[in-house]
C-alpha positions in Angstrom: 0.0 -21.7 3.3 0.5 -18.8 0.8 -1.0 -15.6 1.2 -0.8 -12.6 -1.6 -0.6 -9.0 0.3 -0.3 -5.3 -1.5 -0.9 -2.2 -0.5 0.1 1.3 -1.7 -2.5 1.4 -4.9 -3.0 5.2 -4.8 -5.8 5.4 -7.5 -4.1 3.7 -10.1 -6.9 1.3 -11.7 -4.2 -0.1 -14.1 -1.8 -1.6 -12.0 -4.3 -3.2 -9.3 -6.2 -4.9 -12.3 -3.0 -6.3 -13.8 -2.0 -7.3 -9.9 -5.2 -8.9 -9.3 -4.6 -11.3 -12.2 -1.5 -12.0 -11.1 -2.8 -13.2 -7.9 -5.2 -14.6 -9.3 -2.9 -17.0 -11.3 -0.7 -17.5 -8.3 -3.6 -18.9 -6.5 -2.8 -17.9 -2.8 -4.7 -19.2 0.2 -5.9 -15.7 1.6 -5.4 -12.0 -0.3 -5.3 -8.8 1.8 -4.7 -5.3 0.8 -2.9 -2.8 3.4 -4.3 0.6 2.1 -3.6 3.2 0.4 -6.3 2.7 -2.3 -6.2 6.3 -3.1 -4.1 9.7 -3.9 -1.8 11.0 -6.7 -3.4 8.3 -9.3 -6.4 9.0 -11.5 -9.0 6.7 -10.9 -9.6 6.3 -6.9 -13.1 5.2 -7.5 -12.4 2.4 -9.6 -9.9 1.4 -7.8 -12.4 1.4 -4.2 -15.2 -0.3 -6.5 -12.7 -3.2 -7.5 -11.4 -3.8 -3.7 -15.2 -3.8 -2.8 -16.5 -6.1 -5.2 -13.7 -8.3 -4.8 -14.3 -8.6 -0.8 -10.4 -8.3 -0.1 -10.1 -8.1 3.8 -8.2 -4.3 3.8 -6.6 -2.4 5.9 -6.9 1.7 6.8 -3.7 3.9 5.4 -3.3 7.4 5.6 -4.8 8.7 2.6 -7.3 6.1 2.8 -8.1 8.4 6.1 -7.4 11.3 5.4 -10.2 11.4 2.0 -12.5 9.5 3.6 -12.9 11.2 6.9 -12.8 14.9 4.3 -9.6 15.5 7.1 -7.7 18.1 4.5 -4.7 16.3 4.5 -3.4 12.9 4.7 -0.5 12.6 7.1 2.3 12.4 4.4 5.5 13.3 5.3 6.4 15.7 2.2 9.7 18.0 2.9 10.2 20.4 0.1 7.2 23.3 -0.8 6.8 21.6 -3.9 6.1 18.5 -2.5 3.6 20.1 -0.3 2.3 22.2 -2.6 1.6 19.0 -4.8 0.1 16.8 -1.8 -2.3 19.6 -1.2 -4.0 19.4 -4.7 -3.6 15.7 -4.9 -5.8 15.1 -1.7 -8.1 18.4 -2.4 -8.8 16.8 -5.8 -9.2 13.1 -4.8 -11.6 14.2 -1.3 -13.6 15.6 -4.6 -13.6 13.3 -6.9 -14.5 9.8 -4.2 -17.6 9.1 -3.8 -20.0 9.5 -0.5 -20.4 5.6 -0.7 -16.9 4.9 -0.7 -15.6 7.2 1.3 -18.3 5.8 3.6 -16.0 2.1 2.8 -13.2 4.2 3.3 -14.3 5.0 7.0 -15.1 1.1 7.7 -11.8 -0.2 6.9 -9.8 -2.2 9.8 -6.7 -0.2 11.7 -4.7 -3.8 11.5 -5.8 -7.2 10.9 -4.3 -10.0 13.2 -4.7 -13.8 12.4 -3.3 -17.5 13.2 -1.9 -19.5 10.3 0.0 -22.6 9.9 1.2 -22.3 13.7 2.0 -18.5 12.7 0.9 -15.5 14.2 0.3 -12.6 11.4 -0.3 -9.0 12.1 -1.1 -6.6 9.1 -0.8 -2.7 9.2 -0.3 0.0 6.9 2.5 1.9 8.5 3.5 0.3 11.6 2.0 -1.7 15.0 2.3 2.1 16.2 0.7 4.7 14.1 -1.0 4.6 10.4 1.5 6.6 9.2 5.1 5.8 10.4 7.8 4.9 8.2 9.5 1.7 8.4 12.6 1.6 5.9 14.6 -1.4 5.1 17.9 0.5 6.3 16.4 1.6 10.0 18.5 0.8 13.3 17.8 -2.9 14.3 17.7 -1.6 18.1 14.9 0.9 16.9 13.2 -1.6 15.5 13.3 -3.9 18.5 11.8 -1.5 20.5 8.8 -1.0 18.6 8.6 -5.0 18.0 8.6 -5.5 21.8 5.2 -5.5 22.5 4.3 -6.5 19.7 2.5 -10.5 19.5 3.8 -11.7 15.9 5.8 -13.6 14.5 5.1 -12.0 10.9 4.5 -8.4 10.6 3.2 -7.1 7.1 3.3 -3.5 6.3 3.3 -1.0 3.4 3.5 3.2 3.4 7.0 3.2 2.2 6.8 1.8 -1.5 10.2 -0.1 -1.2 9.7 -3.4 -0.3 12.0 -5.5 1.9 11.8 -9.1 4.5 14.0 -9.0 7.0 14.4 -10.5 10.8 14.4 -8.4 13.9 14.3 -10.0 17.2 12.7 -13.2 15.7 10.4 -11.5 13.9 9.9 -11.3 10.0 9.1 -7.8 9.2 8.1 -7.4 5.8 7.2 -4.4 3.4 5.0 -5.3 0.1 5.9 -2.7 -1.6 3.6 -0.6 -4.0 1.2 -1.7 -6.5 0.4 1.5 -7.9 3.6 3.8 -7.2 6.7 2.3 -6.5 9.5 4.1 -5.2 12.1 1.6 -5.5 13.3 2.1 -9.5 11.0 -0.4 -10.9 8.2 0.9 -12.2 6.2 -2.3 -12.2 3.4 -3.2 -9.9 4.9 -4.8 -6.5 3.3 -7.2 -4.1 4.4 -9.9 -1.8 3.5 -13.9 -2.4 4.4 -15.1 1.3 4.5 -19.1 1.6 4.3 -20.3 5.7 5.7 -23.0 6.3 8.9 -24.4 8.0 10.2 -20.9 7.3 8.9 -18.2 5.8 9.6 -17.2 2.5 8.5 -14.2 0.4 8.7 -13.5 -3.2 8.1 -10.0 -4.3 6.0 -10.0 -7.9 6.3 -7.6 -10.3 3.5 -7.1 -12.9 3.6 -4.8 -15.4 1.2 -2.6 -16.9 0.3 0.2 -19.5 2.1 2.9 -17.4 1.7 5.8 -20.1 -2.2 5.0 -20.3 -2.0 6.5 -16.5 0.6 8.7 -17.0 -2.0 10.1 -19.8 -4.8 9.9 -17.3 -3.1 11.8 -14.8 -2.3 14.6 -17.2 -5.9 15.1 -18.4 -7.0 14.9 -15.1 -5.4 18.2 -14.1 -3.0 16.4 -11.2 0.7 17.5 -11.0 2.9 16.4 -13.7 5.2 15.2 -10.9 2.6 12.3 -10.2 3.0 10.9 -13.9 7.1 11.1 -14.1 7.1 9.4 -10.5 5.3 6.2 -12.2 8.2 6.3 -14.5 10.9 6.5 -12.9 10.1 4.8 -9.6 11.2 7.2 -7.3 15.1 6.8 -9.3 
């Protein structure tokens, strides 16, 4: 059993095509998406259109929520002024630019997804079993993480929000992060998703796809977004 899962494609057309062929290629049992579809990237309808037409079962993130509910903000948690600063005219300009029929999809999307496979049980979020938008790094406190994964009925947990993808076991769990298809945070500026194969054990390759990343660097430039969006698909987040 071998199921493809990205996330994190924050309006960046580019990188989910180029993804989607990859997956295509790989030929996975099941394909889910865990949010994110929109923010900081220039095309967030395209992007919406192309998850639509494809029928990939998706889940909710916070931006996903935050544009299509019109809420103002997304939940993010930026630190500096400029990073505020910035968030504020990235969702003010994509609540504008989205559709009302895919904001409408936007509203219909699932808080988790939870499934049976291959004698596994699989739960899929966008930040965490807890909340939309929590952070869960590679590098926090196994006894933290325990905690949360305590009430928790899985033996797989698949999230995204973070851009950094990661597998690792806590408590008997495998808790993985897919990383970001369309803004990656971990110095490689390719598209990331994760290619998970159930079986005896579980085992996850993490795909990187490249794509024309100037072409949206452009994009993101004529579309009047902070230049800050275009150098972070450079550098990754490094």
């Amino acid at each position: 059993m071998r199921i493809a899962i990205f996330s994190d494609i924050h309006g960046n057309h580019a990188a989910l095509v180029n993804v989607l062929k990859d997956i295509d290629e790989q030929k996975p049992d099941h394909v889910f998406c865990l949010g994110d579809l929109v923010g900081y990237g220039p095309r967030p309808n395209e992007v919406i259109e192309t998850i639509r037409e494809a029928k990939i079962p998706t889940v909710l993130g916070n931006y996903d929520d935050g544009v299509g509910y019109e809420r103002g903000e997304c939940g993010c948690a930026y630190v500096t002024y400029v990073e505020k600063r910035n968030g504020q005219r990235s969702i003010d300009w994509t609540t504008k630019q989205v559709s009302p029929e895919n904001k409408a999809f936007l509203r219909n999307l699932k808080d988790k997804i939870e499934f049976e496979t291959n004698g596994y049980r699989i739960l899929l979020v966008h930040g965490s079993p807890r909340r939309i938008n929590e952070y869960l790094y590679e590098d926090r406190p196994e006894r933290s993480l325990s905690r949360m994964l305590e009430s928790v009925e899985a033996d797989v947990v698949v999230c995204g929000h973070t851009h950094k993808p990661y597998h690792r076991q806590v408590a008997g769990v495998h808790l993985i992060n897919d990383g970001s298809v369309g803004k990656p945070k971990d110095g490689d500026p390719r598209a990331c998703y994760a290619l998970i194969t159930l079986d005896d054990a579980v085992l996850v390759e993490f795909r990187r796809v490249g794509y024309p990343v100037e072409s949206v660097v452009d994009e993101i430039i004529e579309a009047g977004l902070p230049e800050a969006f275009a150098e972070a698909l450079r550098t990754a987040g490094k």
